[in-house]
C-alpha positions as CSV (number, residue, x, y, z in Angstrom):
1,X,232.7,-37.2,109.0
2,X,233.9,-38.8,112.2
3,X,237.2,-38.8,114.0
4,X,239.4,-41.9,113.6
5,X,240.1,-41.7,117.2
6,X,236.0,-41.4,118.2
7,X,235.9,-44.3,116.1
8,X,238.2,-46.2,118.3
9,X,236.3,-45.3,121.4
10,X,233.3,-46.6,120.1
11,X,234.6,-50.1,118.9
12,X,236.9,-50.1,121.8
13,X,239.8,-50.8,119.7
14,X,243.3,-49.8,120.1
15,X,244.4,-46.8,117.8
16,X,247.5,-46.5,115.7
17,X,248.2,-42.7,114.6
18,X,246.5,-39.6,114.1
19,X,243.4,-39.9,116.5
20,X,242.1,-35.9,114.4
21,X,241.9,-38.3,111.1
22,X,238.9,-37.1,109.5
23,X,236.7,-40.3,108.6
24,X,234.5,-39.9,105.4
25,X,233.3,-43.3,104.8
26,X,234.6,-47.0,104.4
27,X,235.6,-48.3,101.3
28,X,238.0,-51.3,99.7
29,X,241.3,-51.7,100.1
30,X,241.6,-51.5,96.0
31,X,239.8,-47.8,96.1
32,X,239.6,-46.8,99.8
33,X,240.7,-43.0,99.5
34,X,242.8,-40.9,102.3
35,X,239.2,-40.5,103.7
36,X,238.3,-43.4,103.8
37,X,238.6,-46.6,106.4
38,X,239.2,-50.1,105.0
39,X,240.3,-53.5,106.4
40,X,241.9,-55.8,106.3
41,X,240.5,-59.8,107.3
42,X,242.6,-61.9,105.9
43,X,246.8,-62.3,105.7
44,X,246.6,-63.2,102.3
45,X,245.2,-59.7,101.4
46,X,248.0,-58.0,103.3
47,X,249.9,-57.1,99.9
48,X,246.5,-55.4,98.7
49,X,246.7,-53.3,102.4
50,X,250.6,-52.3,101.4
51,X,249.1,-51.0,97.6
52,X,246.4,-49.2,99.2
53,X,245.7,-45.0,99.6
54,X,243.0,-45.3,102.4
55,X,243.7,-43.1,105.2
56,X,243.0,-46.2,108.2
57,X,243.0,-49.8,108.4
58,X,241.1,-52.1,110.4
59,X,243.2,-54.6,110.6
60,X,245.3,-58.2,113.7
61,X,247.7,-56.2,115.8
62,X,249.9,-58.8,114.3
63,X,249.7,-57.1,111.3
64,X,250.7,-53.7,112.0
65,X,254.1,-54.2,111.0
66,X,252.7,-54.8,107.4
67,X,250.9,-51.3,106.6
68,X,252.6,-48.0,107.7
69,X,249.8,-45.7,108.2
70,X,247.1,-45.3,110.9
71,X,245.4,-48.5,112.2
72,X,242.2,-49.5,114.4
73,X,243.9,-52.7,115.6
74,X,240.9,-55.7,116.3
75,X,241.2,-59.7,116.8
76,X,238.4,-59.8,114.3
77,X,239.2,-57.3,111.7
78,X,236.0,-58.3,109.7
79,X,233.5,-58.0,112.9
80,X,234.8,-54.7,113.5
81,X,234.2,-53.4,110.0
82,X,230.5,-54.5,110.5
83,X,230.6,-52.2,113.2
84,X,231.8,-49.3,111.7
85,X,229.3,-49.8,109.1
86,X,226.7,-48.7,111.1
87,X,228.7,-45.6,112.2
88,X,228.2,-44.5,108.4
89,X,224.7,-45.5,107.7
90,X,223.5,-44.1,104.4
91,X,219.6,-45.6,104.4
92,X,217.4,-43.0,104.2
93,X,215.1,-41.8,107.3
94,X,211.8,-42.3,106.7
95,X,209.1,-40.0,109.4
96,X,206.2,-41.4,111.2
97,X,203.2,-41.4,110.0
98,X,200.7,-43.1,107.8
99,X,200.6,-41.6,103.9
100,X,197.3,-40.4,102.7
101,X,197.1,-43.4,100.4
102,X,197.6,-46.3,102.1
103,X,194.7,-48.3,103.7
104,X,194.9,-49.3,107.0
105,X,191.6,-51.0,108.7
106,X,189.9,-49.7,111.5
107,X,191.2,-52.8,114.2
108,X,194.7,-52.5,113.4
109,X,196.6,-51.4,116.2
110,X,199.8,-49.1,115.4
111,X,202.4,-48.6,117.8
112,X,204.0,-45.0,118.4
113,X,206.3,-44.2,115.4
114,X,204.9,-46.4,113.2
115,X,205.5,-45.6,109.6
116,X,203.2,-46.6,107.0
117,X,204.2,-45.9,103.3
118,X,202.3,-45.2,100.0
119,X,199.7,-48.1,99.0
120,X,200.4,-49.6,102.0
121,X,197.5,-52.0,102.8
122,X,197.0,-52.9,106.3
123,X,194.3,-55.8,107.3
124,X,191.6,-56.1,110.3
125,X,193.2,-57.0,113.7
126,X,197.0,-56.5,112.8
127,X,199.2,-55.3,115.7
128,X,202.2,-53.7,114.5
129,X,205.0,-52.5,117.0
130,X,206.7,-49.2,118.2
131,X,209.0,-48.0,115.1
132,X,208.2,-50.3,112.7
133,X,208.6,-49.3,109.2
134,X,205.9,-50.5,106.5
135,X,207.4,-49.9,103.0
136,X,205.1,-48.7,100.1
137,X,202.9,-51.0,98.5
138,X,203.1,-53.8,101.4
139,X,200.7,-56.3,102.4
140,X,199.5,-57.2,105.8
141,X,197.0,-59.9,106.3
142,X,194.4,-60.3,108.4
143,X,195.4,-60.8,112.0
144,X,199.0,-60.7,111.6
145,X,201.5,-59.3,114.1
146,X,204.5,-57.6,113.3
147,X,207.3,-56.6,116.0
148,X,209.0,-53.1,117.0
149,X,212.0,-51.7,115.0
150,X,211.0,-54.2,112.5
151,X,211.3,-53.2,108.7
152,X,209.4,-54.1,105.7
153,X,210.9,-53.1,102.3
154,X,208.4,-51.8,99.7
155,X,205.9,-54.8,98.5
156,X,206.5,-57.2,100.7
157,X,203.3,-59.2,101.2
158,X,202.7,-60.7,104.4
159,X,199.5,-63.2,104.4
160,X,197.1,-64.1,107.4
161,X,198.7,-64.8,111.1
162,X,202.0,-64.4,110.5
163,X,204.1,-63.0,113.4
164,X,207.3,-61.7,112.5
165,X,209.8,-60.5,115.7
166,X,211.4,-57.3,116.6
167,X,214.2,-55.8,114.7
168,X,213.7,-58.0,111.7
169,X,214.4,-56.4,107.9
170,X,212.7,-58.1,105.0
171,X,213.4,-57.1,101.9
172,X,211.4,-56.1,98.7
173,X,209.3,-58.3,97.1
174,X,209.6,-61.7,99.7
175,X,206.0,-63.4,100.5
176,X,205.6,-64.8,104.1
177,X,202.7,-67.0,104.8
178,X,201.9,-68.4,101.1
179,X,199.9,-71.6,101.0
180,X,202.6,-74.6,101.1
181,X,202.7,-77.3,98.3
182,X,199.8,-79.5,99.9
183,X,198.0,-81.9,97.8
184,X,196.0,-85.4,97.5
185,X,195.8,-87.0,94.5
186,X,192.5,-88.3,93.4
187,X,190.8,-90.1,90.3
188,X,190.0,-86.1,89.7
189,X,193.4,-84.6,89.8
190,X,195.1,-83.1,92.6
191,X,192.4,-82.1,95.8
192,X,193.7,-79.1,97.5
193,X,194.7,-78.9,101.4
194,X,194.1,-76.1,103.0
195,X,197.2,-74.8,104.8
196,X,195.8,-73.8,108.4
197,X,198.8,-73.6,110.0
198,X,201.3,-69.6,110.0
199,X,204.4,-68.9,110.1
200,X,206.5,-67.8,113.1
201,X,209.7,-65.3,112.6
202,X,211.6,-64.9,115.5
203,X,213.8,-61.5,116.5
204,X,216.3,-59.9,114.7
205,X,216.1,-61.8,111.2
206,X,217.2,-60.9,108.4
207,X,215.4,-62.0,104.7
208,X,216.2,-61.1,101.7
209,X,214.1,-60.1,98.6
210,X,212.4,-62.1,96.4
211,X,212.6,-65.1,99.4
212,X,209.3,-67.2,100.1
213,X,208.7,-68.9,103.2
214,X,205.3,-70.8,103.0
215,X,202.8,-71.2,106.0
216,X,202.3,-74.4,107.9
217,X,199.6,-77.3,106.8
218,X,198.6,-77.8,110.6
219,X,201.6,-76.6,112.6
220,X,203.9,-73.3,111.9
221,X,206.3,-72.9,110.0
222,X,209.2,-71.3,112.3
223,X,212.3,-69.5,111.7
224,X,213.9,-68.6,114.9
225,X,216.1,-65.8,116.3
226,X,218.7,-64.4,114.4
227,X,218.5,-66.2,111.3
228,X,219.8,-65.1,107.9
229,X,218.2,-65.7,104.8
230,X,219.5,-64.3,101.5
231,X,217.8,-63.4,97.9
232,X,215.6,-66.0,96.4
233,X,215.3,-68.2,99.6
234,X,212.4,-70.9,99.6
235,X,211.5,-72.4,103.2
236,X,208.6,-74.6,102.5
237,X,205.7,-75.5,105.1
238,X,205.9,-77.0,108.5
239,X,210.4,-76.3,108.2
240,X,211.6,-75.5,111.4
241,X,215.3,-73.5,111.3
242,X,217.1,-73.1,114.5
243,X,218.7,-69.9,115.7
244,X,221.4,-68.3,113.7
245,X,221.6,-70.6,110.8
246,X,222.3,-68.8,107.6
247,X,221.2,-69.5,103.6
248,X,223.1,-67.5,100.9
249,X,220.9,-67.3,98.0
250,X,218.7,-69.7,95.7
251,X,218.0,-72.3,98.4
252,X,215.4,-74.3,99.1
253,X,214.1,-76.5,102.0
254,X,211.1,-79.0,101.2
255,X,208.5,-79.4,103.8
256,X,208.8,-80.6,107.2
257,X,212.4,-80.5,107.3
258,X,214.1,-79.4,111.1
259,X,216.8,-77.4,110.7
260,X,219.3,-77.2,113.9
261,X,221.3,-74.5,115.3
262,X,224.2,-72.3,113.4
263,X,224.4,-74.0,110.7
264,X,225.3,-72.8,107.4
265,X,223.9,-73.2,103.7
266,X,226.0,-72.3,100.8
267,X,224.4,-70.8,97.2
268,X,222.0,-73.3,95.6
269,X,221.6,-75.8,98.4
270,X,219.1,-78.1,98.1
271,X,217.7,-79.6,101.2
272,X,214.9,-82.1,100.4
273,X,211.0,-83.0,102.6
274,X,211.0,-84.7,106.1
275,X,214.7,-84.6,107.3
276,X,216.4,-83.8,110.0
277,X,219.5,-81.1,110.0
278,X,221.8,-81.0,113.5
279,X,223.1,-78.4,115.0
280,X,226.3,-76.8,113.4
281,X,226.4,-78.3,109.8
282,X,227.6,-76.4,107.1
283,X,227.0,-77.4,103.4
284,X,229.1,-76.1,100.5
285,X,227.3,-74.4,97.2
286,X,224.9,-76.3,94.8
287,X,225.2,-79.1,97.9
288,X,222.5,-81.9,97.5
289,X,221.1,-82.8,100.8
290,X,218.8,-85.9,99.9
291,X,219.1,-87.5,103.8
292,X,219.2,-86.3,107.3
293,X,222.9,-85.2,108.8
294,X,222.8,-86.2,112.4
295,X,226.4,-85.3,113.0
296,X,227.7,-81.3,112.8
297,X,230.7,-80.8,110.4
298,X,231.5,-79.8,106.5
299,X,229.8,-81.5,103.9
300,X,229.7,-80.7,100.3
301,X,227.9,-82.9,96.7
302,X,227.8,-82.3,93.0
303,X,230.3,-82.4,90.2
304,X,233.1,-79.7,90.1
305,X,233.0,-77.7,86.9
306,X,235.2,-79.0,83.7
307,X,236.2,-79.0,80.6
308,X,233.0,-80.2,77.9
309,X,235.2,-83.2,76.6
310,X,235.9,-84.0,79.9
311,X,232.5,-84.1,81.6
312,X,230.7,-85.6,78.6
313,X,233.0,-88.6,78.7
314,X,232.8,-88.7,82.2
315,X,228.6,-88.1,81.9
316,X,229.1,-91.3,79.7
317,X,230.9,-93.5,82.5
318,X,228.7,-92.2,85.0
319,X,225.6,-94.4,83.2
320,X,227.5,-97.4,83.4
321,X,228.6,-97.3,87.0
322,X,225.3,-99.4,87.8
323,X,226.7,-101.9,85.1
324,X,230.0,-101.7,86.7
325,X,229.6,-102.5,89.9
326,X,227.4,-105.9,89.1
327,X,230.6,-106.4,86.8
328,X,233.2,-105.7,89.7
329,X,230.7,-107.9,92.1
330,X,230.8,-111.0,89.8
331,X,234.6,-110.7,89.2
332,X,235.0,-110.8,93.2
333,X,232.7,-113.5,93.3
334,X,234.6,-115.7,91.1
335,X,237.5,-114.5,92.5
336,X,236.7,-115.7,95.5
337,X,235.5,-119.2,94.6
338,X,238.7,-119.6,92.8
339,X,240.8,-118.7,96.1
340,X,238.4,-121.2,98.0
341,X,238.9,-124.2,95.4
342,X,242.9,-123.6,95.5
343,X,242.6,-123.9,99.1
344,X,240.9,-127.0,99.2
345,X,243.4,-128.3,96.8
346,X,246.6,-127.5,98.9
């Protein structure tokens, strides 16, 4: 439990009300309890706030007006409840220590409140950092350096030289430094190329389970600081993100693409091999991205969802748009030889 008003103090917000409010958690609007903190971040969900039985709201000052109990008044009502989430932390400690059962080899190097879980395996000449946390059943390759207050969620496997930051969190189950999708045709099938490049994670990243970002052919792969990846992300080799760009889930980048600076990347984008992504572009969901986008701004692709008997008509005219268009071209054309020959004529 936490005071409302100690909960303004440390948000440095400005308090409506009862400052003795006994804070249990945080919660929705729809089901926040008298208890319980909610928020509110956009206008159009002040008529939820009016409904609602939680004891505070986080909400503009220009909104007070709107909701008649007590308030933690903040510019960025949203921001602020990302705060306070951390006030009410639920994860569960884990001690120091290395379990019984993991294996860690003899040259690793493990900082001072390190903690290794069960079936952990830990590789010759890691270097992990001060108050790390290495989940059960995770993988560390050889020679692979992981930063402090970094944590790795049971069974994550991270391959050979990879160097992940400080105060990173990768989630269950995502593979850093796989092999990337390298190969030569031959009269034999396809010839192999090793990937002898790693991958580079920079500080205070955030990657979410199941997510796979494959190691360099010659060069790193690098995400840098304060990137965002969610569930089921792919980065392939040699892709180079820039700081603070986000994926929500199911994306996928194909190799050698550079990503730019805050940028955004809705559910089920598709970026394809070799292009080049600027700074501050944001793509909406299931967006196609077959060429580079040198200019920052909104861009969006693919067919909005319909009616069957609409989009199978529509599927139908989309095949003849090739056989259109040479249509619409020779109608111009003689179009345009007819307007010539009545001008010669006058």
């Amino acid at each position: 439990m936490l005071k409302l008003g100690d909960i303004a103090k440390r948000l440095n917000l400005e308090l409506l009300g009862e400052p003795e409010l006994q804070i249990s958690g945080i919660a929705p609007l729809t089901t926040a309890a008298a208890a319980e903190l909610s928020f509110v971040a956009k206008k159009t969900n002040l008529a939820q706030a009016q409904a609602s039985k939680a004891g505070a709201l986080i909400l503009r000052p220009e909104w007070a007006e709107d909701w008649s109990g007590a308030a933690l008044l903040s510019d960025n009502p949203y921001l602020s409840f990302a705060q306070v989430s951390h006030l009410f932390d639920d994860r569960p400690n884990v001690p120091a220590g290395v379990h019984e059962s993991a294996v860690v080899h003899e040259t690793a190097v493990l900082g001072a409140g390190v903690s290794v879980g069960p079936h952990a395996v830990i590789e010759q000449g890691v270097v992990i950092g001060e108050g790390t946390t290495i989940g059960a059943g995770v993988y560390i390759g050889h020679h692979t350096q992981v930063g402090s207050q970094t944590r790795l969620y049971p069974n994550t496997v991270l391959y050979h030289r990879v160097e992940i930051g400080d105060h990173c969190i990768i989630h269950s189950n995502t593979t850093i430094g796989a092999d990337g999708f390298g190969f030569a045709p031959s009269a034999d099938g396809w010839t192999k190329i090793v990937q002898r490049g790693g991958v580079r994670i920079g500080d205070r990243v955030e990657i979410g389970a199941g997510t796979t970002i494959d190691r360099g052919a010659l060069e790193d792969t690098v995400i840098a600081d304060n990137v965002i990846l969610d569930n089921q992300v792919h980065i392939a080799h040699n892709v180079k993100v820039g700081e603070r760009t986000a994926f929500a889930a199911c994306g996928g980048v194909g190799g050698s693409t550079v990503i730019g600076a805050d940028c955004t990347f809705a559910g089920m984008v598709g970026i394809g091999d070799h292009l080049t992504i600027a700074d501050n572009v944001h793509v909406n969901g299931q967006g196609r991205v077959s060429k580079s986008l040198e200019e920052p701004g909104l861009y969006a692709s693919g067919t909005p969802i319909q009616a069957y008997r609409d989009w199978s008509k529509n599927a139908v005219r989309f095949e003849q748009l090739a056989k259109i268009a040479r249509r619409i071209t020779a109608m111009e054309k003689q179009l345009s030889n007819m307007n010539q020959v009545e001008g010669e004529g006058s």
